[in-house]
DRENGUTOR-200814 format. One record per atom (N, C-alpha, C): residue in one letter; x, y, z. Coordinates in steps of 0.05 Angstrom, whole numbers, padded with zeros to 5 digits, always signed. Layout:
<sites>
aXYZ;...
</sites>
This chain:
<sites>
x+00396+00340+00241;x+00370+00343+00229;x+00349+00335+00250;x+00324+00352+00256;x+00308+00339+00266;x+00277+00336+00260;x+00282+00314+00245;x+00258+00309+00229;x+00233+00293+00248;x+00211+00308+00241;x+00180+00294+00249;x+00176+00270+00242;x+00179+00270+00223;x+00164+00235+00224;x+00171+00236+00187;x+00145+00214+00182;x+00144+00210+00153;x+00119+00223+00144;x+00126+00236+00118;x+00107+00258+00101;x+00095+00240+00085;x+00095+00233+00069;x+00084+00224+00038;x+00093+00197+00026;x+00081+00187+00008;x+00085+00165-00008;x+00089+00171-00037;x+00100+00177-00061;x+00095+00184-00090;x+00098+00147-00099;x+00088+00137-00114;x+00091+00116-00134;x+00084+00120-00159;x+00108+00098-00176;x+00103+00108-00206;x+00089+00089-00202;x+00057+00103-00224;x+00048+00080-00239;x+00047+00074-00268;x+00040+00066-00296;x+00046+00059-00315;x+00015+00080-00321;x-00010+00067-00313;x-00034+00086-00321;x-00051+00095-00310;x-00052+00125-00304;x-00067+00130-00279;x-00095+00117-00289;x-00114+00126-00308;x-00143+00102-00309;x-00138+00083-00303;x-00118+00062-00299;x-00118+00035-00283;x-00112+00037-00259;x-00092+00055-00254;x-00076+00049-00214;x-00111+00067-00208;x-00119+00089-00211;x-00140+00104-00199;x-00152+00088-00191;x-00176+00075-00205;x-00196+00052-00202;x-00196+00030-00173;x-00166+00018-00172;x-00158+00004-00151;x-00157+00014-00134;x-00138+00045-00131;x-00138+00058-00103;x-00163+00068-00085;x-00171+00075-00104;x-00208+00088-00095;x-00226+00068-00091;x-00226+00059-00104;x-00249+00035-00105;x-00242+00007-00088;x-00223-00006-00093;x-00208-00037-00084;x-00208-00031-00059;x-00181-00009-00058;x-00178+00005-00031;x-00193+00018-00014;x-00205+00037-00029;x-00218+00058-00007;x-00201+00086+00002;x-00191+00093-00023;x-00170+00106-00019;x-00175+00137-00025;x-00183+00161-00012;x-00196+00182-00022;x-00180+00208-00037;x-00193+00208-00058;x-00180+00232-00074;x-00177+00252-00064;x-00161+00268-00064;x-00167+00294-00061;x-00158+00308-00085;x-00143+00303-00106;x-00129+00328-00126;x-00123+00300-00144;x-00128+00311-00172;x-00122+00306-00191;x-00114+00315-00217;x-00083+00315-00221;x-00073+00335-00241;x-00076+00317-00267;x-00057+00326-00282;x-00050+00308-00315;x-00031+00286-00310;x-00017+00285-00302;x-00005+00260-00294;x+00008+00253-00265;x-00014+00264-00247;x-00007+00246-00221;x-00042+00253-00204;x-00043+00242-00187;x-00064+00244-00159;x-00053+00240-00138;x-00070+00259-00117;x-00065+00259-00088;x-00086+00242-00077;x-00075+00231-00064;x-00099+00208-00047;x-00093+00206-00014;x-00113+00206+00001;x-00104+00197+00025;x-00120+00171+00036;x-00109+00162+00057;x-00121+00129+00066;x-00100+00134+00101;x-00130+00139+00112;x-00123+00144+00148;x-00100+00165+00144;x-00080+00166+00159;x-00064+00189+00164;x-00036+00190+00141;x-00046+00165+00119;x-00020+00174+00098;x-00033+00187+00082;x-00022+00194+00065;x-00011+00216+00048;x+00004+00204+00023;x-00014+00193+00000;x+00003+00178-00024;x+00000+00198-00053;x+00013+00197-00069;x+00021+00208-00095;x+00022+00185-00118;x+00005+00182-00132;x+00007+00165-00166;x+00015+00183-00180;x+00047+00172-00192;x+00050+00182-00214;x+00051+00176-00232;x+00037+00179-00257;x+00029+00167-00286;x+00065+00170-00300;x+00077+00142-00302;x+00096+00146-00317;x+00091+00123-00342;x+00087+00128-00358;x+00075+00110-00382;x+00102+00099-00397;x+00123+00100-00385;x+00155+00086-00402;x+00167+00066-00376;x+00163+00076-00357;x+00162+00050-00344;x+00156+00026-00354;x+00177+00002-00345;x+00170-00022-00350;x+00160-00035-00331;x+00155-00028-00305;x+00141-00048-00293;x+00153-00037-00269;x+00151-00061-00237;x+00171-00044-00218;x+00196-00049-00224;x+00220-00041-00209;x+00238-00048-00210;x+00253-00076-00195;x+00270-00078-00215;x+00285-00109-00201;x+00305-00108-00185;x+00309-00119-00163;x+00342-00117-00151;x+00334-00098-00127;x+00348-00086-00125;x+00353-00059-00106;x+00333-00041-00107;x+00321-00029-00082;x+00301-00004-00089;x+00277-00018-00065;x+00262-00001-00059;x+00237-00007-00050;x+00226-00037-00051;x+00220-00052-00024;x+00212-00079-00033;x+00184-00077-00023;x+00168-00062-00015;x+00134-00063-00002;x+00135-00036+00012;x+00106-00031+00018;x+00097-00003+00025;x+00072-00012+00042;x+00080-00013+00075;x+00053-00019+00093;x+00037-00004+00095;x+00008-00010+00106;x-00008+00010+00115;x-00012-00010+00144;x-00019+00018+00170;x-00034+00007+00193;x-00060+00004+00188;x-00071-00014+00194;x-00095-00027+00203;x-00103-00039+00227;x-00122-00033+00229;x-00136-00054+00262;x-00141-00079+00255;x-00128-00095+00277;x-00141-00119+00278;x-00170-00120+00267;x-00183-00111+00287;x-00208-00112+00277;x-00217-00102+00249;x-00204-00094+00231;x-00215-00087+00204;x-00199-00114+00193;x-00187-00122+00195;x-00163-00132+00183;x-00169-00155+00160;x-00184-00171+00182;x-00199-00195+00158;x-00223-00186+00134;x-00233-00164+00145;x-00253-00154+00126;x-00240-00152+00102;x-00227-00133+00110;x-00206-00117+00082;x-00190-00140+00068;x-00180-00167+00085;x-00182-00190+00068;x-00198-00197+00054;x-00217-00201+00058;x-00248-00212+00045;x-00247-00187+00023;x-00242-00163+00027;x-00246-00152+00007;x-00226-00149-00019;x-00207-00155-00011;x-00180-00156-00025;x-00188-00191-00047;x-00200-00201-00029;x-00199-00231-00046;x-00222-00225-00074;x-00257-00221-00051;x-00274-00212-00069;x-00273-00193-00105;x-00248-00175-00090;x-00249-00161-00115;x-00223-00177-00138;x-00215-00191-00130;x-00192-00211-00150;x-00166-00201-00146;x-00163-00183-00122;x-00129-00178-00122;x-00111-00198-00111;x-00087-00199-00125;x-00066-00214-00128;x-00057-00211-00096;x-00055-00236-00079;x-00041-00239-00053;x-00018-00252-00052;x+00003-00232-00057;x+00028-00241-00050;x+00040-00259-00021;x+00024-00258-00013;x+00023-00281+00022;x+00005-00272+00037;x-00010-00295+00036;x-00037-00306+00054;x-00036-00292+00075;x-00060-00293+00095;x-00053-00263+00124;x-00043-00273+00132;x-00025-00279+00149;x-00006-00294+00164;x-00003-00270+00201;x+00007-00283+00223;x+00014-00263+00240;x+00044-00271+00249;x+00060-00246+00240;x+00078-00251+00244;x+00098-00219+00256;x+00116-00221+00265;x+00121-00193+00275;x+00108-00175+00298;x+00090-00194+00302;x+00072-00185+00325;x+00046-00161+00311;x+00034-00174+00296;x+00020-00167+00283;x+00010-00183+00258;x-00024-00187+00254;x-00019-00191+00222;x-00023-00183+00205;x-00007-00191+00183;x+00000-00185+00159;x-00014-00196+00127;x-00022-00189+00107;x-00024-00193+00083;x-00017-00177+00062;x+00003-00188+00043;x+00017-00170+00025;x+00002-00169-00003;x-00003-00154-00027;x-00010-00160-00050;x-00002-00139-00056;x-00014-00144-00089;x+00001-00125-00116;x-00022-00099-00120;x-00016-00079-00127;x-00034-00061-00146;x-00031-00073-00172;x-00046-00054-00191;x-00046-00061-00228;x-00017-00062-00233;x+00004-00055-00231;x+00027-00051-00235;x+00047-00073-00220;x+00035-00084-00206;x+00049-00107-00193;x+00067-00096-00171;x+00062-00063-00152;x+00075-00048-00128;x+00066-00068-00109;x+00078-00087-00090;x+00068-00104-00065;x+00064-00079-00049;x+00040-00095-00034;x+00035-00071-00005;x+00027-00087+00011;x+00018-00066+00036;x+00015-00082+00056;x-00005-00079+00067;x-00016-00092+00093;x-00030-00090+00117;x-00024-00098+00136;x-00013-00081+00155;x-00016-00102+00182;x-00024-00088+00200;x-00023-00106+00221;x-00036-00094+00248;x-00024-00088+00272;x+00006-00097+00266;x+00028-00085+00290;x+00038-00057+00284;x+00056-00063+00306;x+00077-00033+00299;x+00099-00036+00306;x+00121-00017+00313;x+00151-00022+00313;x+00149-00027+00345;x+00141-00029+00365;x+00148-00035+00385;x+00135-00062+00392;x+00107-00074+00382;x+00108-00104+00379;x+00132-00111+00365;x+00138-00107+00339;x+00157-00116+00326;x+00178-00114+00343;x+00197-00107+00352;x+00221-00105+00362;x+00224-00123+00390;x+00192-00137+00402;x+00191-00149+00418;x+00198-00180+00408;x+00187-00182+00386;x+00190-00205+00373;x+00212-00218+00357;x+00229-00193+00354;x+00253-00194+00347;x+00275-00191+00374;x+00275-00194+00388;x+00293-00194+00418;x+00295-00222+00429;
</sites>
């Protein structure tokens, strides 16, 4: 197989009027398409999918997906802290730098952890050697 890179993100959410609000707004996360039960959004060069699943119980436990990063610059980095605090979102761990890069994790409405940081896989793998 010779695959390019990575395409997309889809996440369930429980209600798109609640996950929407956060991504656009909290985030800064821009619409582009909005069906009956999902939206296309992009944020810098990803590419994410909400999908409205209203039987969901929440995320999952155990096994499965544990966080979903985004790159960021240093230099944005603390802002988007300040703004993450300002608006009342849940911070799963304080910014910390770690991995050669820093980092701050929190929840959407649904309690999905994400990320921010400011490294990449080749700081990282320095810091792991």
């Amino acid at each position: 197989m010779d695959v390019l890179g990575f395409n997309h993100l889809t996440l369930r959410v429980k209600q798109l009027a609640k996950s929407l609000p956060f991504y656009c707004d909290v985030l800064g996360m821009t619409l582009v398409h909005r069906g009956r039960t999902d939206v296309y959004l992009t944020w810098g060069d990803a590419w994410i999918c909400l999908l409205e699943k209203p039987e969901e119980a929440g995320p999952p436990q155990g096994l499965g997906m544990d966080h979903v990063a985004f790159s960021i610059s240093e230099e944005a980095f603390f802002a988007a802290v300040n703004t993450l605090r300002e608006k009342g979102v849940p911070l799963v761990r304080e910014p910390i730098e770690r991995g050669g890069g820093w980092s701050v994790q929190f929840t959407d409405p649904d309690g999905l952890v994400l990320e921010l940081f400011t490294g990449d896989l080749q700081k990282r793998m320095k810091q792991w050697k």
